[in-house]
C-alpha positions as CSV (number, residue, x, y, z in Angstrom):
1,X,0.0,0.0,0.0
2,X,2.8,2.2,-0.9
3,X,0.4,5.7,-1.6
4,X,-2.0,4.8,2.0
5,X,-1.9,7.1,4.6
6,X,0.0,5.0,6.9
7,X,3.1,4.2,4.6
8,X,4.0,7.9,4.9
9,X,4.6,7.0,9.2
10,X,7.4,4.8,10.7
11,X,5.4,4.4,13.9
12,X,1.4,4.7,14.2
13,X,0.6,5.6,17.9
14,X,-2.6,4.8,18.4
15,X,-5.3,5.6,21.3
16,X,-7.5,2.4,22.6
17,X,-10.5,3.7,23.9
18,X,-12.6,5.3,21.3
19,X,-10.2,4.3,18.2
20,X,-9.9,0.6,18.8
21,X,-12.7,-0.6,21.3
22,X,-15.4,1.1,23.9
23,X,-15.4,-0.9,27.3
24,X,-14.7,-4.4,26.3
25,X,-16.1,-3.9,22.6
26,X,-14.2,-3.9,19.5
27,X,-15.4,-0.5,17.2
28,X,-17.0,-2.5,14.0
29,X,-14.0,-2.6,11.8
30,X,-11.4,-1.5,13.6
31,X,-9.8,-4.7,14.8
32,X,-9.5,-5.6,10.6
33,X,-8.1,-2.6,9.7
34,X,-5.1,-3.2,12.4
35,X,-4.4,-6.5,11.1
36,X,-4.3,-5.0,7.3
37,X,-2.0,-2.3,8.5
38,X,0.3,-4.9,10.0
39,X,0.6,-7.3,7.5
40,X,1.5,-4.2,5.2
41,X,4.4,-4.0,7.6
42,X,3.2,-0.8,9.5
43,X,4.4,-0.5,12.7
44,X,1.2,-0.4,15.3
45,X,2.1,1.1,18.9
46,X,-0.9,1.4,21.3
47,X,-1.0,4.2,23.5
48,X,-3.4,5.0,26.0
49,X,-4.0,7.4,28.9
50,X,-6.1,4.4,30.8
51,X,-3.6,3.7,33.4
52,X,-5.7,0.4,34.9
53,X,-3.8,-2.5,32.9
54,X,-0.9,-3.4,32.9
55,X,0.5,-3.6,28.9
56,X,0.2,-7.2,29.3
57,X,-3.6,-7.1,30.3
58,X,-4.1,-4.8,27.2
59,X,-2.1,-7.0,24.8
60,X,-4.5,-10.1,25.5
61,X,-7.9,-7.2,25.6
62,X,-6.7,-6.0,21.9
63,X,-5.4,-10.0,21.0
64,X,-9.1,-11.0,22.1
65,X,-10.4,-8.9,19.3
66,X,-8.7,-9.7,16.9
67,X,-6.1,-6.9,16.9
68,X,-2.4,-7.7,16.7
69,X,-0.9,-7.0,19.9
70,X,2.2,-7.8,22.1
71,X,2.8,-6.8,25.7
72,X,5.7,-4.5,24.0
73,X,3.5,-3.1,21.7
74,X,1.2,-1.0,24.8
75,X,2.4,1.5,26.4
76,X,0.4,3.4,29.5
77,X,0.5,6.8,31.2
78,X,1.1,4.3,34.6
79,X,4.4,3.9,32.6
80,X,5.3,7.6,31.9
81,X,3.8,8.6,34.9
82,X,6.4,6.1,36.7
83,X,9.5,7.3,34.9
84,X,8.7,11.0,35.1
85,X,8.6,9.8,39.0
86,X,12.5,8.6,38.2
87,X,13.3,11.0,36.5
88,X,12.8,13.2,39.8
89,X,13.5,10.9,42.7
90,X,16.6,8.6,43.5
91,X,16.1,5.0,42.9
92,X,14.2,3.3,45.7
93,X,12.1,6.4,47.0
94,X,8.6,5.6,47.9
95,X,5.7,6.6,46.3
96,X,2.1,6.3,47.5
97,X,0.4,4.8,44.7
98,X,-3.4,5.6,44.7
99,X,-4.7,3.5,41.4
100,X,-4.7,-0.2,40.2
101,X,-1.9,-2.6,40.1
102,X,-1.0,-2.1,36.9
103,X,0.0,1.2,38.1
104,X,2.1,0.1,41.1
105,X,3.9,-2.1,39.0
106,X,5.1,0.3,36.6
107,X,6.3,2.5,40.2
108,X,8.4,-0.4,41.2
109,X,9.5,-1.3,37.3
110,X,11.2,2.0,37.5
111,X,13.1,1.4,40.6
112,X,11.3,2.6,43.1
113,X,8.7,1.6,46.2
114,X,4.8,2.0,46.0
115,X,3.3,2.4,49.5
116,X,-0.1,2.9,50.6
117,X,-0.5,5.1,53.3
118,X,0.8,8.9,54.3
119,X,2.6,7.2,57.3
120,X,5.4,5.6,55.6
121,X,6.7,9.6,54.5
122,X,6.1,9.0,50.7
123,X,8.4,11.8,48.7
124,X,5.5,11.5,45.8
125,X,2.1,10.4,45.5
126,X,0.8,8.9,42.1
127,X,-2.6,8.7,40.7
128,X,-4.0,6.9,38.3
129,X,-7.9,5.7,37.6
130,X,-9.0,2.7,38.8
131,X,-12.5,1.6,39.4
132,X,-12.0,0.7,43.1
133,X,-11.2,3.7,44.2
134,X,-12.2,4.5,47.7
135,X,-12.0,7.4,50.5
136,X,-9.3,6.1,52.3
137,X,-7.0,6.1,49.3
138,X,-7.4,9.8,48.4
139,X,-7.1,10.8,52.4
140,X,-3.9,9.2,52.2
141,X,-3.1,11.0,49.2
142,X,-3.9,14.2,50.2
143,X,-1.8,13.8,53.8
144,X,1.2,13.0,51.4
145,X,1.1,15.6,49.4
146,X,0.5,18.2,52.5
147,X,3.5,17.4,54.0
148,X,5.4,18.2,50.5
149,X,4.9,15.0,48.2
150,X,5.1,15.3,44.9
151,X,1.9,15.0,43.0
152,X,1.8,13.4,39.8
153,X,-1.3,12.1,38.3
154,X,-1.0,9.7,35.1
155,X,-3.5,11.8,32.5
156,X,-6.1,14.6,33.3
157,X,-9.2,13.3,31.4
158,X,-12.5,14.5,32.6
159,X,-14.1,11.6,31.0
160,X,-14.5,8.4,29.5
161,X,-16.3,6.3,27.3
162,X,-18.0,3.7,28.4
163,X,-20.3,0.9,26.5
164,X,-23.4,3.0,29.0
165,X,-22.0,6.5,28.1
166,X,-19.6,9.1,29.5
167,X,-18.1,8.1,32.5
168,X,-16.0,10.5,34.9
169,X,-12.1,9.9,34.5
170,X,-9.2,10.6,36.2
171,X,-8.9,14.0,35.6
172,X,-12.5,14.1,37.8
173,X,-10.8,12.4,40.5
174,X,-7.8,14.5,40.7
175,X,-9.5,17.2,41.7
176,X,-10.5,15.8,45.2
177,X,-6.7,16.1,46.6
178,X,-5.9,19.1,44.3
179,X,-9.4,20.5,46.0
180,X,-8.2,19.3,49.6
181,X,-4.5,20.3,49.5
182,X,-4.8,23.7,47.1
183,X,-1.5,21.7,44.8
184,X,-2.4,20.7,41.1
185,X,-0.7,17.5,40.0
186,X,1.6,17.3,37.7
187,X,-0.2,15.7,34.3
188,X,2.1,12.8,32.6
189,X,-0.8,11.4,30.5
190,X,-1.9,13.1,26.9
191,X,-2.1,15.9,26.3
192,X,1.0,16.5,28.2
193,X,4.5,15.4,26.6
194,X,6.0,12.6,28.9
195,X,3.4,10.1,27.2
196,X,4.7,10.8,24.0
197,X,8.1,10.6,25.0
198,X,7.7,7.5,27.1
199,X,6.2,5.8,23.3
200,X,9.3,7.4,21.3
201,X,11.4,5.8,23.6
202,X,9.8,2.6,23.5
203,X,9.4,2.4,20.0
204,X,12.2,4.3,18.8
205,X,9.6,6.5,16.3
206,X,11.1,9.1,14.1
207,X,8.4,10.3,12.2
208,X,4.8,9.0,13.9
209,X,0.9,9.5,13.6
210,X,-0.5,10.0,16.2
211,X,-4.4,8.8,16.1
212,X,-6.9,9.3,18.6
213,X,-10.7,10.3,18.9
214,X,-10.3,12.9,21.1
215,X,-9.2,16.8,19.8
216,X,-8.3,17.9,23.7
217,X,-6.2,14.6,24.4
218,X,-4.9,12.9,21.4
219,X,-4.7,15.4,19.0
220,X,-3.4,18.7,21.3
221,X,-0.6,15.8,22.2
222,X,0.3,15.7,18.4
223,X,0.1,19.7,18.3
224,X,2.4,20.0,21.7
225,X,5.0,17.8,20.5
226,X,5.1,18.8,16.8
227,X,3.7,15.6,15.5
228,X,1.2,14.6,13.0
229,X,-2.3,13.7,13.7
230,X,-5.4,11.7,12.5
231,X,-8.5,12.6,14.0
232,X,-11.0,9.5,13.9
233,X,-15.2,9.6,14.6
234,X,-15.9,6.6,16.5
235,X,-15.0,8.0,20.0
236,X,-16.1,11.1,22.1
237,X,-15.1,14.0,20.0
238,X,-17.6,15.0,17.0
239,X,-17.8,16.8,13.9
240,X,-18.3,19.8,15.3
241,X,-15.9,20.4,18.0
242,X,-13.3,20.1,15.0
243,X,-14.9,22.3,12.9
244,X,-14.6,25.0,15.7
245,X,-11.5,23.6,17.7
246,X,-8.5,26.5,18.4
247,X,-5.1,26.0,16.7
248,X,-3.7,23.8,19.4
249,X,-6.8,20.8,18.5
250,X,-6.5,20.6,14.9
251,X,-5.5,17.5,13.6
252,X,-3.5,17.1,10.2
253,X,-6.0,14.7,9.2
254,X,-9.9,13.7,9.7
255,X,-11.2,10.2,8.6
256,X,-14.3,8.1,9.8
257,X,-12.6,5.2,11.1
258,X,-9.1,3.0,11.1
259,X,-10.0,2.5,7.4
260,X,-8.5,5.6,6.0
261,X,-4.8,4.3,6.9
262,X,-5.0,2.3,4.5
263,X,-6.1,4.4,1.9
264,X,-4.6,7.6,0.0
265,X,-5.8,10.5,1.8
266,X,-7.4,12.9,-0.4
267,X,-6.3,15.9,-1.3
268,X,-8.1,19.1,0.7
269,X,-7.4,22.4,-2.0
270,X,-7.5,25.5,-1.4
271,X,-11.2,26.9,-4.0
272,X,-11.4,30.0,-5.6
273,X,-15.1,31.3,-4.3
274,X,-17.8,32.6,-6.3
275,X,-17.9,36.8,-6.6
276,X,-20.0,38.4,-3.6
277,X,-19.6,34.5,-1.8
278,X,-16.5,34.9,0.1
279,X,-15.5,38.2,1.7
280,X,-11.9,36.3,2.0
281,X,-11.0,33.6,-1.0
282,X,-8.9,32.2,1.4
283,X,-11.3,31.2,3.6
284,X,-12.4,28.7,0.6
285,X,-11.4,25.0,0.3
286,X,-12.5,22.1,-1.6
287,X,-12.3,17.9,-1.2
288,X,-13.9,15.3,-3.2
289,X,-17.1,16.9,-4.2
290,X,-18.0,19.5,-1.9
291,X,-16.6,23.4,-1.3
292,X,-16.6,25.0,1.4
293,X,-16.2,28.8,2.0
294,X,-17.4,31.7,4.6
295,X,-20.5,33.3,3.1
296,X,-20.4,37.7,2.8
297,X,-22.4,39.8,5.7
298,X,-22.9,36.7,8.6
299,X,-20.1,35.5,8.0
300,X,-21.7,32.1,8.3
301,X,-19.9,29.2,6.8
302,X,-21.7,27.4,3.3
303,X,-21.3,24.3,2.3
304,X,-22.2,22.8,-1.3
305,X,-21.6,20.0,-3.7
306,X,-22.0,16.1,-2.8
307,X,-19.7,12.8,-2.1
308,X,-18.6,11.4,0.5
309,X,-19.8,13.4,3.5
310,X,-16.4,13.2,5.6
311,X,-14.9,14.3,2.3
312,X,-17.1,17.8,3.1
313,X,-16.3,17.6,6.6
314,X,-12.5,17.8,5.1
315,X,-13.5,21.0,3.7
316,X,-15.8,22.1,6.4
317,X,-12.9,22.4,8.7
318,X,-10.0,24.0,6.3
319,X,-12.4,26.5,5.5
320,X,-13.6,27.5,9.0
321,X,-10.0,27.0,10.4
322,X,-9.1,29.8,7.8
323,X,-11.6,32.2,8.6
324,X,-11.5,31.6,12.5
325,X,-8.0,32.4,12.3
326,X,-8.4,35.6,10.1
327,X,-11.6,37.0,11.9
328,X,-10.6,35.9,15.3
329,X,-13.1,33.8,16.3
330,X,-15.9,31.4,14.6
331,X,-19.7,31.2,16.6
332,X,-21.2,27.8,16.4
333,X,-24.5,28.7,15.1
334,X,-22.6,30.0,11.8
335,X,-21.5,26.7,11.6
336,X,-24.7,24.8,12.0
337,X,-26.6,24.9,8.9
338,X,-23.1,23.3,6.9
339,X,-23.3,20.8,9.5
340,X,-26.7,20.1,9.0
341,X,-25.9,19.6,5.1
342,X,-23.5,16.8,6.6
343,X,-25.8,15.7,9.2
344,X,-28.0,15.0,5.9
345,X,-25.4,13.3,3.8
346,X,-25.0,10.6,6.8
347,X,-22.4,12.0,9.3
348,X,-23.0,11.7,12.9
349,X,-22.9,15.4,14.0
């Protein structure tokens, strides 16, 4: 597949939840197009900001699904939370771990001690979701990191999906010690950089893709370590949070589903608008059959032609990235009837 998206990539880091499987379900395709990708000789790295497994426990998940997937092929925020820890403390420091075992393990694979309680003078505490969390453990917690513990926690999301909805995440639950103790943690988890790191150093990427469902985890990751990004559908961010997302969440590319890696990506042009249409040309782009462009007076954003309807979603966003950026700011209702016109051509708005 020498002109598919993915052969342009040495290493694809990929996010699990949302891209690859919700709770314990494979997305409907997903698992095929991973095993595609592989046999094409694509290098598949899975990285995720769900600190609760251990990369074994994810290995046999993915494996289970049909997805190929070695222990070495996962790699967790417990794990770059753990050597962020090293990376500060000498070797054999405790650390009061509040979070599953995968998450202790990766403390001690590092060198050092996971502990439970504020007793035993932890110089960091760690925290990481888990769904067994209880009172106890975040009293602990917060002691520690009163009397001057570090405070790390292994990724900040607010949420996460779940096969009955959005769920709280870790990011929720870090705010009961940050609330208690007035300290913020310390983030190693997407969309922070030690994540990324942690999977450059494991994989020994030079030029990855980072893929991921989520525009203020996944793809602000990409954006704050100057890395390439596909934005996918299947997970918690939609249509129109990329349409209106700020520089920092915009991904270099925008496909349905796992297919589009192994497919050429098409080409998203820059369209000369119609006289009277466009106050700015450059505002106007173009992919597969549709053009997009920021209409004169309301500045509202039109969107015409037919095709494939992520092909207009393609255009969609170049077009109202370009006029955000040049007006300084894009409202959502002057978005919504070119959504609608997507909505109608069979995209999940």
């Amino acid at each position: 597949m020498p002109d598919a998206l993915a052969a342009a990539y040495d290493v694809l880091l990929l996010d699990l939840d949302g891209v690859v499987y919700i709770g314990a379900s494979p997305i409907p395709g997903a698992p095929e197009a991973l095993q595609r990708a592989k046999q094409a000789g694509v290098h598949l790295a899975y990285v995720t900001n769900n600190a609760s497994r251990t990369p074994a426990a994810v290995a046999g998940l993915l494996s289970g699904m049909g997805a190929p997937a070695a222990p070495d092929d996962v790699v967790t925020s417990a794990q770059a939370a753990a050597r962020l820890l090293a990376d500060k403390l000498a070797p054999k420091s405790k650390v009061l771990v509040i979070g599953s075992t995968a998450l202790r393990l990766a403390v001690r694979e590092r060198g050092l001690i996971p502990v439970s309680t504020a007793s035993e003078n932890p110089l960091a505490v760690v925290q990481g979701y888990g769904p067994g969390l209880d009172y106890s453990a975040f009293a602990e917690g917060g002691l520690a990191v009163r009397a001057g513990a570090i405070f790390v926690g292994t990724n900040a999301d607010s949420t996460l999906p779940g096969p009955r909805g959005t769920q709280p995440g870790n990011g929720s639950l870090l705010r009961v010690i940050a609330n208690a103790t007035g300290v913020d943690p310390v983030i190693a988890g997407k969309p922070e950089p030690p994540l990324h790191r942690e999977s450059v150093i494991r994989t020994g990427a030079r030029h990855p893709l980072v893929i991921g469902d989520r525009l203020d985890t996944d793809i602000e990751a990409a954006y704050n370590t100057g890395t390439d990004s596909l934005f996918v559908l299947t997970g918690v961010d939609t249509p129109r949070g990329a349409v209106l997302a700020p520089p920092h969440r915009r991904p270099t590319y925008i496909a349905a589903n796992l297919d589009a890696l192994l497919e050429p990506y098409p080409e998203v042009t820059r369209s000369k608008a119609d006289a009277g249409t466009a106050p700015d040309p450059n505002t106007a782009a173009a992919c597969g059959g549709w053009t997009a462009s920021a209409a004169a007076g309301d500045g509202a954003l039109t969107l015409t032609g037919d095709g494939a309807a992520i092909d207009g979603l393609r255009a969609l966003t170049a077009a109202a990235w370009a006029a955000k950026d040049s007006r300084g700011g894009l409202e959502a209702d002057q978005v919504a009837a070119a959504l609608d016109r997507l909505a109608a051509a069979g995209l999940r708005i």
